[in-house]
N, C-alpha and C positions, 0 to 999 in steps of 0.2 A: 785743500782738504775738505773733506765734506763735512765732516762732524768740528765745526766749529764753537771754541769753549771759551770766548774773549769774554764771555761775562759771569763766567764759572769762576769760582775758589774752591779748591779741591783740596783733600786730606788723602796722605797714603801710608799707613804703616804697614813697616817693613820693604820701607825705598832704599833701602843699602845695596842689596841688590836681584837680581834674577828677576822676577816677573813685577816684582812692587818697582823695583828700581825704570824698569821699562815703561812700565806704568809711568810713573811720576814723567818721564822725559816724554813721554807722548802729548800728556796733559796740557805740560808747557810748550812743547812746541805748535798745538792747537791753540795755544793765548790765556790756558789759565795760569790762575795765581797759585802754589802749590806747596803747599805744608807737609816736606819729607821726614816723616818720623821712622823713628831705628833704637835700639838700645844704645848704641854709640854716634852721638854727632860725630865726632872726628869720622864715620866712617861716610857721612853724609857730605861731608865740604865740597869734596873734589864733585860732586853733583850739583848741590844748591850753587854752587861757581858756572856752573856749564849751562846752566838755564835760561831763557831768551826773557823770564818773565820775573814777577815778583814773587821769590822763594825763600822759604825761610827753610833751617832744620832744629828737629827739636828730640830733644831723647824722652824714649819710652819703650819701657820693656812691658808689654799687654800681660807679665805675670804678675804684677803690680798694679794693686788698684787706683791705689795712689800716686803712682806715674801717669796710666794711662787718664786721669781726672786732671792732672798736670799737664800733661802734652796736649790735651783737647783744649784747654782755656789758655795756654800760650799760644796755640794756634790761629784761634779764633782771637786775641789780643794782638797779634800782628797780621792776618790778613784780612780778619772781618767776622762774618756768619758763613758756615759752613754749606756749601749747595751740594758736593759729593764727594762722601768717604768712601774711601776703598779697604778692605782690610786684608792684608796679603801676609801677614805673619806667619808662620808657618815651620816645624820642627818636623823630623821623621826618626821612628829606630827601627832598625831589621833584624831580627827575628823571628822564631817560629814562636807563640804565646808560652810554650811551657819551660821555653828556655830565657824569658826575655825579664831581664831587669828588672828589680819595682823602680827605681827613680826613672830609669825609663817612659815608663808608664806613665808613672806622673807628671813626667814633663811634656810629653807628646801632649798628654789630655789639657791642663793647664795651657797649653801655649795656644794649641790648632783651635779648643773648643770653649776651653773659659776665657781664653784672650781675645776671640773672637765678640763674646758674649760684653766684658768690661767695654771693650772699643763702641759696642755697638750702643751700651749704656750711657755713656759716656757723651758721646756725639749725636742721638739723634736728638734733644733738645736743639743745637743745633739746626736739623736740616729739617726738625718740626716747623721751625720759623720760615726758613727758606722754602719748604716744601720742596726737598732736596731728594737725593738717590743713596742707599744705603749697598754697594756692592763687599761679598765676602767672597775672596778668591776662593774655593771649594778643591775638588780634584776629581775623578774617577773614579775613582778609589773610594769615591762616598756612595757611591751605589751599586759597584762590583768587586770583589774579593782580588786580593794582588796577592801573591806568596809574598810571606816573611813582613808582612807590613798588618800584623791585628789590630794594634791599637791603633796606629796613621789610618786602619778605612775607617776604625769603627769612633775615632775624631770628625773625620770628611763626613759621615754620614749622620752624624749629633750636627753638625755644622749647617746640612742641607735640610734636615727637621727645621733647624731654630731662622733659617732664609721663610722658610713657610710662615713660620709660627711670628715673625716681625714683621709682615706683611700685612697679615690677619688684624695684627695690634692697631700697626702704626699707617695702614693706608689712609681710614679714615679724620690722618692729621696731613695730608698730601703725600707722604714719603713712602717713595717706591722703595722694595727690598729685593736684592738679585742677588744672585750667584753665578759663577763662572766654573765651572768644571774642568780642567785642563787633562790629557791625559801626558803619558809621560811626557817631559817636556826638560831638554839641556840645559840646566842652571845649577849652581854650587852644590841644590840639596843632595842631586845623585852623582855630584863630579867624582867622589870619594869609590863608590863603587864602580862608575866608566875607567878609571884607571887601574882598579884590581883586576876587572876583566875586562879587556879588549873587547869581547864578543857581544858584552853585553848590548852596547846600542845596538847591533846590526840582527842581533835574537829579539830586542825589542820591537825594533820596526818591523821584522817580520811578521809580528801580528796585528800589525797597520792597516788599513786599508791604504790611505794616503802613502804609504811604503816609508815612512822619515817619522823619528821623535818632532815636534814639536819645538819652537824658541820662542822663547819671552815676546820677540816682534807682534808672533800671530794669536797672541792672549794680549797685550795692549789694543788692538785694534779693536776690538770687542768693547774692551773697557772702554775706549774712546766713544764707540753708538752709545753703549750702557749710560754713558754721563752726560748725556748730549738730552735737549726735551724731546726731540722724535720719538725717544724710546722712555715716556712716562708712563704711559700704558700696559708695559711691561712689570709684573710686578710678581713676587710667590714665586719664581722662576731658577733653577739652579741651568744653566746652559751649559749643556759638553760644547768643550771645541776640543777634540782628543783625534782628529784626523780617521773619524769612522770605527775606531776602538772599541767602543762599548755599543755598537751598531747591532 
């Protein structure tokens, strides 16, 4: 493998599953040490068991301050100082805005954009020390309009603001800050509506270039450069990888 992590200790919340979860198995199968947070441990075991490396799990729900200030210092008490977090946490609701829920709303915003914000609080003292990588999985949808998804861009797009704006802060302490863009891509978030409609992936991919939704494999591999030194110089950066989508 190219991007080799054997002297990386890595953080991933929202490794239970879809993209953080790939994430995490990437990591370790590259050699680092990897601190799989989730709201639920029990959802974490059969993972932290499967790992070739030194892995711990630790619960954290990023709507909690005082979890996520919890899970960052248990982390860092069992595998060390932190060199790259990832933050992949991530909630969606669909509707159109004038039909959509308030706790909805609140909860998309609190998860996607304050969760984002406490995580990254939280842990870059941290990767201050290590002069470490700060990545927040983002989406498309942070800089293009999707039906029925207002509040999910307009989270994505507060999300891609604050990858600038932690950049801006925290480079001058060595810590790169990135984003990852994904566009759609097959995991739990949208299994709920692939099963309502059939048609939906094959109307998705249609407006592909690539002609296919995306899987969690071809957003780790990203994360895999992103956490690697080759790519310190990379910094202020939200990167699509949406198979020409937003082209």
């Amino acid at each position: 493998m190219s991007e080799d992590l054997h002297d990386k200790t890595t953080l991933v919340v929202g490794a239970s599953h879809g993209i953080g979860k790939k994430i995490a198995e990437e990591y370790a199968e590259r050699g680092s040490n990897v601190a799989a947070l989730a709201r639920s441990v029990g959802d974490l075991e059969a993972l932290v068991e499967s790992l070739p490396t030194d892995c711990v799990a630790v619960e954290c729900d990023v709507r909690d301050d005082a979890s996520v200030a919890d899970a960052v210092t248990t982390a860092v008490d069992a595998l060390g100082p932190i060199d790259v977090a990832v933050n992949s946490a991530g909630t969606i609701a669909r509707s159109r805005l004038h039909e959509a829920d308030e706790a909805d709303l609140t909860r998309v915003v609190d998860v996607n954009l304050l969760g984002a914000l406490r995580v990254s609080k939280h842990v870059l003292p941290s990767l201050m020390e290590t002069e470490g990588t700060l990545i927040h999985v983002s989406s498309e949808a942070g800089s293009v309009g999707v039906p029925e998804l207002p509040t999910y861009c307009a989270s994505k797009g507060g999300l891609d603001a604050a990858v600038q704006q932690l950049a801006v802060d925290y480079g001058p302490d060595g810590v790169s800050v990135v984003g990852i863009a994904p566009g759609t891509t097959k995991t739990s978030m949208n299994e709920a509506v692939r099963e309502r409609d059939p048609s939906w992936v094959e109307e998705r991919a249609a407006g592909i270039p690539s002609g296919r939704l995306g899987m969690p494999e071809d957003i780790s591999g990203l994360a895999a450069y992103l956490a690697a030194d080759r790519s310190d110089y990379l910094t202020g950066e939200v990167v699509h990888i949406d198979g020409g989508s937003t082209a």
